[in-house]
C-alpha positions as CSV (number, residue, x, y, z in Angstrom):
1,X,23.9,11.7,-9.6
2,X,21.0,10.5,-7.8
3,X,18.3,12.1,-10.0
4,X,17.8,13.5,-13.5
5,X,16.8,17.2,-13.0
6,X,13.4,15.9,-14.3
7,X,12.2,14.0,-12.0
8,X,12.2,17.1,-8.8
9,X,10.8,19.6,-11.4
10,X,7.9,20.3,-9.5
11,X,10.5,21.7,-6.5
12,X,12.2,24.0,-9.5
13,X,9.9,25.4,-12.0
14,X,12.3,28.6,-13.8
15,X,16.2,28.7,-13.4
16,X,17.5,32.2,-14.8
17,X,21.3,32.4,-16.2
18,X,23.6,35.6,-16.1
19,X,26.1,34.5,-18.2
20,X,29.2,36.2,-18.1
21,X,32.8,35.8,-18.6
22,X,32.9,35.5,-22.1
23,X,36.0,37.9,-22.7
24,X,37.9,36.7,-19.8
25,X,37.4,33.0,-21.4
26,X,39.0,34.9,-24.2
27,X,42.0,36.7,-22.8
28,X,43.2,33.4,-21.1
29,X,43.8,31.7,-24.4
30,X,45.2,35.3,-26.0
31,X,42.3,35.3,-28.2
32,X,40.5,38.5,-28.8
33,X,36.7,39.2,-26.9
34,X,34.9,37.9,-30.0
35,X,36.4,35.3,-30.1
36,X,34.9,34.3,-26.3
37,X,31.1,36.2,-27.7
38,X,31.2,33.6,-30.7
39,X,32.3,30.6,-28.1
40,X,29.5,32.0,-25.6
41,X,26.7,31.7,-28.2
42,X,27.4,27.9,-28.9
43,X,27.3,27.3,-25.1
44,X,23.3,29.3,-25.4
45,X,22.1,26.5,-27.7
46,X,23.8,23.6,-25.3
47,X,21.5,24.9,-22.5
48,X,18.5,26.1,-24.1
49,X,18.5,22.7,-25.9
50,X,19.3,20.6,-22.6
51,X,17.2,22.6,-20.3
52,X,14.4,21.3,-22.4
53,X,15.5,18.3,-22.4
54,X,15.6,17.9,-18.6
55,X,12.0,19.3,-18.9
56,X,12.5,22.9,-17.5
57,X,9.6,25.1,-17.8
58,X,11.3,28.1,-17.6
59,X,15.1,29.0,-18.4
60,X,15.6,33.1,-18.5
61,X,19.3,34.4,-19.8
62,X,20.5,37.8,-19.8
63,X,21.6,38.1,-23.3
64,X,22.1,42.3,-23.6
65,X,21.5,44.8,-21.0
66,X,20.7,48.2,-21.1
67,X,24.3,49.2,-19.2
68,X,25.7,47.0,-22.7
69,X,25.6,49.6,-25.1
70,X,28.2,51.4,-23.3
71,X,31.0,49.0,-24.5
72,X,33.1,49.4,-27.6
73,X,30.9,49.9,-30.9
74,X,32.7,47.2,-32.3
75,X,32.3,44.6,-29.7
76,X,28.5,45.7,-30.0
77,X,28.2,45.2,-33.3
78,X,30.1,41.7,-33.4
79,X,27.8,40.8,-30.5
80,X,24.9,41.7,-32.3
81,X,26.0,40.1,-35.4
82,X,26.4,36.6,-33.6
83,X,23.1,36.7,-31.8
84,X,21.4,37.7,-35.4
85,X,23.3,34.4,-36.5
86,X,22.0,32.6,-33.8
87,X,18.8,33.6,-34.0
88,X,18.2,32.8,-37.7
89,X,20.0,29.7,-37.7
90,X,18.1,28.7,-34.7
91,X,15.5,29.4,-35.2
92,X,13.6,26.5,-37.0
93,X,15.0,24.3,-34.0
94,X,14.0,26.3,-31.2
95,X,10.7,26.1,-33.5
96,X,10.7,22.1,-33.6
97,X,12.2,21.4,-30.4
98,X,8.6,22.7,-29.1
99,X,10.6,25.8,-27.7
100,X,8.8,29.3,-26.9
101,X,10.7,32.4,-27.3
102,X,9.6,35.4,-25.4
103,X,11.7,38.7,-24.9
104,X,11.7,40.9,-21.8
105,X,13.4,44.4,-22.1
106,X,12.4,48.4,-23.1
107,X,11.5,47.9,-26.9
108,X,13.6,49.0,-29.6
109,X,12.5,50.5,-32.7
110,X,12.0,47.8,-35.9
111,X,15.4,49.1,-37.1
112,X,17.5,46.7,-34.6
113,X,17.9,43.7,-36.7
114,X,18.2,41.4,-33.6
115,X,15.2,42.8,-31.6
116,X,13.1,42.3,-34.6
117,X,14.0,38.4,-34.9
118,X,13.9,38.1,-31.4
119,X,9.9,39.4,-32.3
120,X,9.5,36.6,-35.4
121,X,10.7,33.9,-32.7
122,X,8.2,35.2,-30.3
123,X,5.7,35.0,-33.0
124,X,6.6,31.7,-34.3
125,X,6.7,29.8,-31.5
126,X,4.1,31.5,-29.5
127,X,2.0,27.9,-29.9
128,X,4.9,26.1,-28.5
129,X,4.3,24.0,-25.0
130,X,7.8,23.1,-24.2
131,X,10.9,25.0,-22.5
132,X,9.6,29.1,-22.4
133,X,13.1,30.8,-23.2
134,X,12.9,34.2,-21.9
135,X,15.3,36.4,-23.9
136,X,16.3,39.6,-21.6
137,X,17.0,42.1,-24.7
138,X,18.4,45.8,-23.9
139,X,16.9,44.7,-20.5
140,X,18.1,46.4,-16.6
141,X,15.7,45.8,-13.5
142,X,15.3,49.5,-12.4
143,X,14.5,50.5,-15.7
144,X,11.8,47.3,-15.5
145,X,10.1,48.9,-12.4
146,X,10.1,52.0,-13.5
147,X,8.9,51.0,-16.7
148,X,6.0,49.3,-14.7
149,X,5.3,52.3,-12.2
150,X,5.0,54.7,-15.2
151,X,1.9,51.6,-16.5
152,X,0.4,52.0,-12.9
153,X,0.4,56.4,-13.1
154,X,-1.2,56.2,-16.4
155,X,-3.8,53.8,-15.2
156,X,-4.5,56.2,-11.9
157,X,-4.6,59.2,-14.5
158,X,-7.3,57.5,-16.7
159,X,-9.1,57.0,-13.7
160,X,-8.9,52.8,-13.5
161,X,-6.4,52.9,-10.7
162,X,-6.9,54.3,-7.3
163,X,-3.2,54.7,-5.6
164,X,-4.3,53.0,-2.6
165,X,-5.4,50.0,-5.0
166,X,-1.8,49.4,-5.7
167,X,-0.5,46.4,-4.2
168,X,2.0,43.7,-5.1
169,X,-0.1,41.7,-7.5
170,X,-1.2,44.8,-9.8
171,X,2.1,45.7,-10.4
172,X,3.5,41.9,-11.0
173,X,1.2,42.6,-13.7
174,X,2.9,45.7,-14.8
175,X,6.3,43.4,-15.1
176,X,7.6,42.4,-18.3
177,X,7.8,39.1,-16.9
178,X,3.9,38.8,-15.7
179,X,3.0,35.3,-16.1
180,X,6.0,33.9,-15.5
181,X,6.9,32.1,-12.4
182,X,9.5,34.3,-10.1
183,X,13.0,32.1,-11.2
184,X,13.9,29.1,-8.0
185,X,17.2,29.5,-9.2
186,X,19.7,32.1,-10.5
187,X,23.2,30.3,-12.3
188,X,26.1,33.3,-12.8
189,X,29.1,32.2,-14.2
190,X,32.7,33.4,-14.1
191,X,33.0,34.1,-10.4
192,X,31.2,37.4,-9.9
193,X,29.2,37.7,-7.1
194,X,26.3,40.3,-7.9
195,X,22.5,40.4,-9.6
196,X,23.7,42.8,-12.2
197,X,20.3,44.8,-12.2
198,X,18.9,41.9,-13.6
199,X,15.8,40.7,-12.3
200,X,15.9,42.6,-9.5
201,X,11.8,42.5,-8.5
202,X,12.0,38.8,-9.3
203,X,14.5,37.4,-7.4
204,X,13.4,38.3,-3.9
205,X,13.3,34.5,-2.8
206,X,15.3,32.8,-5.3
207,X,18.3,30.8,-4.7
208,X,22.1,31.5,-5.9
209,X,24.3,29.5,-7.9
210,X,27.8,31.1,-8.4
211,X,30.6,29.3,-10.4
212,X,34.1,30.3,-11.0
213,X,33.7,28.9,-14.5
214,X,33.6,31.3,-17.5
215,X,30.5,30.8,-19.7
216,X,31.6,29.2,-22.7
217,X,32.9,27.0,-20.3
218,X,29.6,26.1,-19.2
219,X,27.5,23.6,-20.3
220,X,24.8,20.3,-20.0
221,X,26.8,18.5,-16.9
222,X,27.2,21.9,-14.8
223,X,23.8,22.8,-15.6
224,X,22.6,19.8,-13.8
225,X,24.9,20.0,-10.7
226,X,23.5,23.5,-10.3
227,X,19.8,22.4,-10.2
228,X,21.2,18.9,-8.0
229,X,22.8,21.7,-5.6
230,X,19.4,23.6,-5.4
231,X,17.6,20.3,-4.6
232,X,19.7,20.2,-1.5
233,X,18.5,23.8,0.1
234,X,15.8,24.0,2.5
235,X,13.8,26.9,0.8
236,X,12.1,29.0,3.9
237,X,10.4,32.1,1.8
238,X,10.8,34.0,5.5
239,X,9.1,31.4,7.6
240,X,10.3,28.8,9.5
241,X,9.1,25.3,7.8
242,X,11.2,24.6,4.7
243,X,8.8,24.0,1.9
244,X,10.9,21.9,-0.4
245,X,13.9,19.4,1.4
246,X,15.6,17.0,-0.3
């Protein structure tokens, strides 16, 4: 390749990561779901570790969503079993690899053993100044904006808030993601072609990366052909002049 990701970074700030196809990885080699869950952990730690490494400011991935806990308990509970793993064998990494950990989702009560580590990380590594890993946690879009209108009524109730004061940068701020650049670029894995309800404020001028690849199939190398491909777009944001080319 012409480039290492790290050297156009100013053209691609936050890349956010559906990953799915874990149990189809799974059923192709007769193995059962967990099987494909334990595989697709591993493949988080390859790319939270080499999006730093290219430099990345911003990598979001949709590890739970709120539609989620309608699968089988027991495929919840060895999902949430592995990401406990993860997160407290990862932890002192993601902690010395200069990696911030921030969660974006409705909060769960202390009793959900994951949410509550994904907390400490936040909390450990909230002095951090490399990669920002944005963990999206029992997280779905439409519950995000309505999460963020029902911030806005209660400020108009109070009396800070006139409704005609409402405009788009007040309620960015009502987003669980304020502060966070909107994503360039959105990877989904294993041939699906849909948002998910994932992100669904954020993504209004981001650019779409679908791969037929399952996601423990994924990793480093087709991490860095996605961002090469996004160098390539001409990014218009509704005008006419492109404001990044290759």
């Amino acid at each position: 390749m012409d480039h290492h990701p790290s050297d156009r970074l100013k053209d691609l700030q936050h890349v956010a990561i559906i990953m799915d196809g874990n149990g189809r990885w799974a059923k192709k080699r007769g193995l059962p779901r967990t099987a494909g869950h334990k595989r697709g952990v591993e493949t988080v730690k390859e790319i939270v570790m080499a999006a730093n490494d290219f430099g990345l400011p911003f990598l979001t991935i949709f590890s739970f969503s709120s539609e989620n806990w309608s699968r089988p308990k027991p495929e919840i509970d060895e999902l949430m079993r592995l990401m406990k793993l993860f997160l407290e064998k990862e932890q002192q990494e993601l902690e010395d690899s200069d990696i911030r950990v921030k969660m974006i989702g409705e909060p769960l009560d202390q009793s959900s053993e994951v949410y509550g580590l994904i907390r400490q990380a936040e909390e450990r590594t909230a002095n951090n100044k490399g990669l920002q890993l944005t963990v999206a946690f029992n997280y779905g879009g439409r519950n995000e904006i309505v999460r963020a209108a029902k911030k806005l009524g209660e400020q108009i109730a109070s009396g800070q808030l006139k409704p005609d004061e409402i405009n788009e940068q007040n309620f960015e701020q009502a987003l669980d993601t304020y502060g966070i650049p909107d994503p360039d670029l959105l990877i989904r894995t294993s041939g699906e072609y849909r948002i998910s309800n994932f992100l669904l404020w954020q993504l209004a001028y981001t650019e779409f990366v679908f791969l037929e690849c399952n996601w423990p199939d994924f990793n480093s190398e087709k991490l860095q052909e996605a961002m090469q491909d996004f160098f390539t777009r001409d990014r218009r944001f509704g005008g006419v002049v492109a404001r990044t080319s290759i």
